[in-house]
C-alpha positions in Angstrom: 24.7 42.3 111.2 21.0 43.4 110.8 20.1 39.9 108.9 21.9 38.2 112.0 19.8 40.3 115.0 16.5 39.9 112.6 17.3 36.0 112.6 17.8 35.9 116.0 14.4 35.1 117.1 13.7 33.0 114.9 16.7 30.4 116.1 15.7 31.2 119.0 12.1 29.4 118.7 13.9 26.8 116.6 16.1 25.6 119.4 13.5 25.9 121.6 11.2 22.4 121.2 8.1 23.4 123.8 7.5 26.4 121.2 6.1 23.9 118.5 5.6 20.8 119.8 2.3 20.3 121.1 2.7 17.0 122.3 2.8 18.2 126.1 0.2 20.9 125.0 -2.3 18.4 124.0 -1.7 15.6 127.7 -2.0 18.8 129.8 -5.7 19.2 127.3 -6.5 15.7 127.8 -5.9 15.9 131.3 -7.8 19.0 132.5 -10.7 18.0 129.8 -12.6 15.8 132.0 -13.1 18.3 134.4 -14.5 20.9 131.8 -16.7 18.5 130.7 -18.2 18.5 133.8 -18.4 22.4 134.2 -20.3 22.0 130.9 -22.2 19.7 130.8 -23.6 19.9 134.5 -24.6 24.1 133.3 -26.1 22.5 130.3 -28.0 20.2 131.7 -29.7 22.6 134.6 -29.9 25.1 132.1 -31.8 22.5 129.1 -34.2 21.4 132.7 -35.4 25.2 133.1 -36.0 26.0 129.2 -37.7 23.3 129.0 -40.2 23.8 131.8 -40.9 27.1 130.9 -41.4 25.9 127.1 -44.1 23.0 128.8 -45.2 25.8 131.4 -47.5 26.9 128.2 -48.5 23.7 127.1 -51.9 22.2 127.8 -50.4 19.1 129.6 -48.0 20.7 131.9 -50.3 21.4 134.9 -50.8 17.4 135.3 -47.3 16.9 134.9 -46.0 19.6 137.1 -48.5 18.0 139.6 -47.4 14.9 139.7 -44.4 14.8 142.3 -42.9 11.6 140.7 -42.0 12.6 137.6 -39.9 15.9 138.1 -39.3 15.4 142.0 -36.4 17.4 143.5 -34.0 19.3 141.6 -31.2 16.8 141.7 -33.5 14.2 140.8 -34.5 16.5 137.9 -31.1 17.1 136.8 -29.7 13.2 136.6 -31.7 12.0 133.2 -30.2 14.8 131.2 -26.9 14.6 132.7 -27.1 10.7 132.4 -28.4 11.4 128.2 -25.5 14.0 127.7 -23.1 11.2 129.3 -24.6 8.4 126.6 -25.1 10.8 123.4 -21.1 11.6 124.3 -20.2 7.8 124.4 -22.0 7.0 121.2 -20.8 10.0 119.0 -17.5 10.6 119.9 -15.6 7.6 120.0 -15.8 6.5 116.8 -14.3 10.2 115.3 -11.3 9.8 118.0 -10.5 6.0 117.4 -10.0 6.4 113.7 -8.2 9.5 114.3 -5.4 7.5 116.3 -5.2 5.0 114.1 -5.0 7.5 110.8 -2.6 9.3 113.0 -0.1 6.1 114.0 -0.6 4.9 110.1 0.1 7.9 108.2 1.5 10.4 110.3 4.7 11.9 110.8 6.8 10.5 113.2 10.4 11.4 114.4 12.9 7.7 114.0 10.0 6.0 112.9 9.1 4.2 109.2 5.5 4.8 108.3 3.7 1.4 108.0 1.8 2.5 104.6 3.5 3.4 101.5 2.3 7.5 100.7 0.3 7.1 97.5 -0.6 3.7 97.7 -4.7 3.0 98.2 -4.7 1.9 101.6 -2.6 5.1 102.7 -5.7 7.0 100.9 -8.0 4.9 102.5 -6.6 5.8 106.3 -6.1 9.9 105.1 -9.7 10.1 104.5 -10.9 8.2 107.3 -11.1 11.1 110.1 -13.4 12.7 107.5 -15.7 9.9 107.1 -15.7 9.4 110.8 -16.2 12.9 111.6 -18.9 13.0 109.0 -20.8 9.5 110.7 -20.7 11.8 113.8 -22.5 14.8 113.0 -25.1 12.2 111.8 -25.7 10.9 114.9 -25.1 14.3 116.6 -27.8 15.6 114.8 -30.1 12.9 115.3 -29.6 12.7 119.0 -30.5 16.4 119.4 -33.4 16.5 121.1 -32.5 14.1 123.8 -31.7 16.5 126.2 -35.2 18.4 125.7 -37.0 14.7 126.3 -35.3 14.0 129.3 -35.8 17.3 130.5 -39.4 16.6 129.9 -39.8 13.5 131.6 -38.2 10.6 129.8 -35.4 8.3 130.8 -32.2 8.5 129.0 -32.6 5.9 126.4 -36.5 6.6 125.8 -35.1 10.4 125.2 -32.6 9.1 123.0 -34.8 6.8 120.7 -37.8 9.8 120.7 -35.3 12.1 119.5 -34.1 9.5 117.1 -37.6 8.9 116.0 -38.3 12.6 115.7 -35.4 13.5 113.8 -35.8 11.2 111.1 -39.0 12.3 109.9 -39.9 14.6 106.9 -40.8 17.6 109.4 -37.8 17.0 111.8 -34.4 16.6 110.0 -35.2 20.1 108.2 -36.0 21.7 111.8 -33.2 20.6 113.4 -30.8 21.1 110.7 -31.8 24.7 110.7 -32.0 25.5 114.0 -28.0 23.5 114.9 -26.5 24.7 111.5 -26.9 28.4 112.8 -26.4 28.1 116.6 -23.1 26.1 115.4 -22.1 29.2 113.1 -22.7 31.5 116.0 -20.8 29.4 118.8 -18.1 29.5 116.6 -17.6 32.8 115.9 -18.4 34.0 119.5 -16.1 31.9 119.8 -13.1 32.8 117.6 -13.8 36.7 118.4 -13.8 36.2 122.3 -10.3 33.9 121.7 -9.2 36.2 120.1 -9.9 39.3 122.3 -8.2 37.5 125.4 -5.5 36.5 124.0 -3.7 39.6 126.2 -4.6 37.2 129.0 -1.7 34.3 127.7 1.4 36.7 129.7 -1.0 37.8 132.6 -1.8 34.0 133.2 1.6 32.9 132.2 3.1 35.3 134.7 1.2 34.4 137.6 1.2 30.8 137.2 5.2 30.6 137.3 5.3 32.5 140.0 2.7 30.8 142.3 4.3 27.2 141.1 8.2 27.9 140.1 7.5 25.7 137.0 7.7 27.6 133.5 6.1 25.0 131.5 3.4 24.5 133.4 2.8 28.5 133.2 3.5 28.5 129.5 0.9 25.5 128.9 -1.7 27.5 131.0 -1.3 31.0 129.1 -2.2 29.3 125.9 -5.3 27.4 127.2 -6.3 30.4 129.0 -7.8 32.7 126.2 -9.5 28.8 124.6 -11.1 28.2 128.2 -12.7 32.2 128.4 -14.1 31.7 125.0 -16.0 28.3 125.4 -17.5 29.6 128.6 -18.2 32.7 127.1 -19.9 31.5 123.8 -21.5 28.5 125.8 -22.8 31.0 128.2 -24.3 33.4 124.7 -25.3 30.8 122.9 -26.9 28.1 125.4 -29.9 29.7 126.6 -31.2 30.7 123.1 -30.4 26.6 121.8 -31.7 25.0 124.4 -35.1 27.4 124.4 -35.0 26.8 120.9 -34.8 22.8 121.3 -37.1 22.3 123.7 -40.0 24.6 121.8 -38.9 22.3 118.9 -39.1 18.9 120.8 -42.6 19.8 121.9 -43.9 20.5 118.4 -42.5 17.6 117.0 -43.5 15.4 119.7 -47.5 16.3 119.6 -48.8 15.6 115.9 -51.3 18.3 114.9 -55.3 17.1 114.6 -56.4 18.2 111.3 -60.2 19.1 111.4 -62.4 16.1 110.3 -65.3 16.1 108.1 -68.4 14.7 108.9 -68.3 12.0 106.5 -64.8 10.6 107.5 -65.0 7.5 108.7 -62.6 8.2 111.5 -64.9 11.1 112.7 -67.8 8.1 113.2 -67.7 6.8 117.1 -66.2 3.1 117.5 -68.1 0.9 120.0 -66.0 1.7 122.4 -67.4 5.4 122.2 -71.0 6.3 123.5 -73.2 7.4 120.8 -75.4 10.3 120.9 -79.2 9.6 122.4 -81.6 10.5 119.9 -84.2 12.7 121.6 -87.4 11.0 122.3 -90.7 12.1 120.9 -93.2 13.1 123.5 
């Protein structure tokens, strides 16, 4: 009798199909995804415009730039290259990763009344397992080397001429180590604010369950929202930690990167000697 009442929930969950299949789950994800995007990256990219001004505030060059009305004009105006590079940098990194995912998925995955096209343990089925990997890898490449893009645009530059300077400048001796360990780090954190704010509001899942069935009468719909509740809190929450420090920390890196230093020249360098273009010195004249 106690085997049968501690069983009990567990048939329970079995015979219930929304409790493990995420299928719905993941088109309700898809569907409200778009719009978070646009939460995101519309905070991200006011918030990169500010750091960045006050990281050119205290360079030598901002006063002419800040002067000149065309190139930061209003604040919308201000706000549509960044939003326009965060739009591209998303279009060339993350298609790749989700289009070999689908495939991997349709070729080797597990599917309910349906024969899987590749034999298991045959090459090709290797092939397409390790696939997402490669592709995932291929996009933290490209992640990393369109970094700085937002930090150019912010500081003047179209969308493509910030992503090919923060190509340019990534790919350098000095710049892959800088950004490497400035994103490695702000990654770690994001994901563990992350995982420990998650984790905190997950007592939010019945409160936002509960209210959600009873303001629309539908339980799925309520059941789908408690579980993306406590994800959505801690994406804004670690996005709200962590992006002010890594967009500060960008932009101070973008401007560093982007003037070479002068090193001191001796008086017999040749470069130090003025071209024809220069005007020489007059020689004082004997009286």
């Amino acid at each position: 009798m106690a085997r049968q009442v501690r069983r009990r929930p567990a048939e329970n969950r079995a015979e219930d199909p929304y409790l493990h299949d995420h299928t719905d789950l993941t088109s309700v994800a898809l569907g409200t995804l778009p719009l978070f995007l646009l939460l995101l990256g519309v905070g991200s990219a006011a918030l990169q415009t500010v750091c960045s001004r006050a990281v050119g505030a205290e360079s030598a060059d901002y006063a002419a730039t800040a002067r000149d009305s065309r190139s930061w004009g209003p604040a919308p105006a201000r706000l549509r290259p960044v939003l326009a590079v965060y739009t591209l940098r998303g279009l060339i990194v993350w298609p790749l990763p989700l289009l070999v995912f689908v495939v991997a998925d349709r070729l080797t995955g597990y599917h309910l009344d349906t024969p899987e096209p590749l034999e298991r343990g045959s090459w090709p089925h290797t092939l397409v397992m390790v696939s997402p990997a490669a592709a995932l890898f291929i996009a933290a490449l490209l992640r990393l080397a369109l970094t700085l893009a937002p930090a150019a645009a912010a500081a003047g530059l179209g969308p493509r001429a910030a992503l090919r300077r923060s190509w340019s400048l990534t790919w350098t001796r000095t710049g892959a180590p800088r950004v490497l360990a400035l994103a490695l780090p702000s990654a770690a954190v994001a994901a563990g604010v992350f995982r420990l704010v998650a984790q905190v509001a997950l007592p939010l899942r019945p409160l936002v369950r509960n209210l959600v069935e009873q303001a629309t009468g539908n339980f799925f719909a309520a059941y789908y929202a408690g579980i993306l509740a406590p994800v959505i809190v801690g994406v804004l929450v670690a996005a709200a930690v962590t992006l002010p420090v890594t967009c500060t920390a960008f932009a101070v890196l973008h401007d560093r990167l982007r003037v070479p230093r002068a090193s001191p020249r001796s008086p017999g360098d040749p470069a130090a000697r003025p071209t024809a273009s220069e005007p020489r010195p007059s020689r004082p004249t004997a009286r």
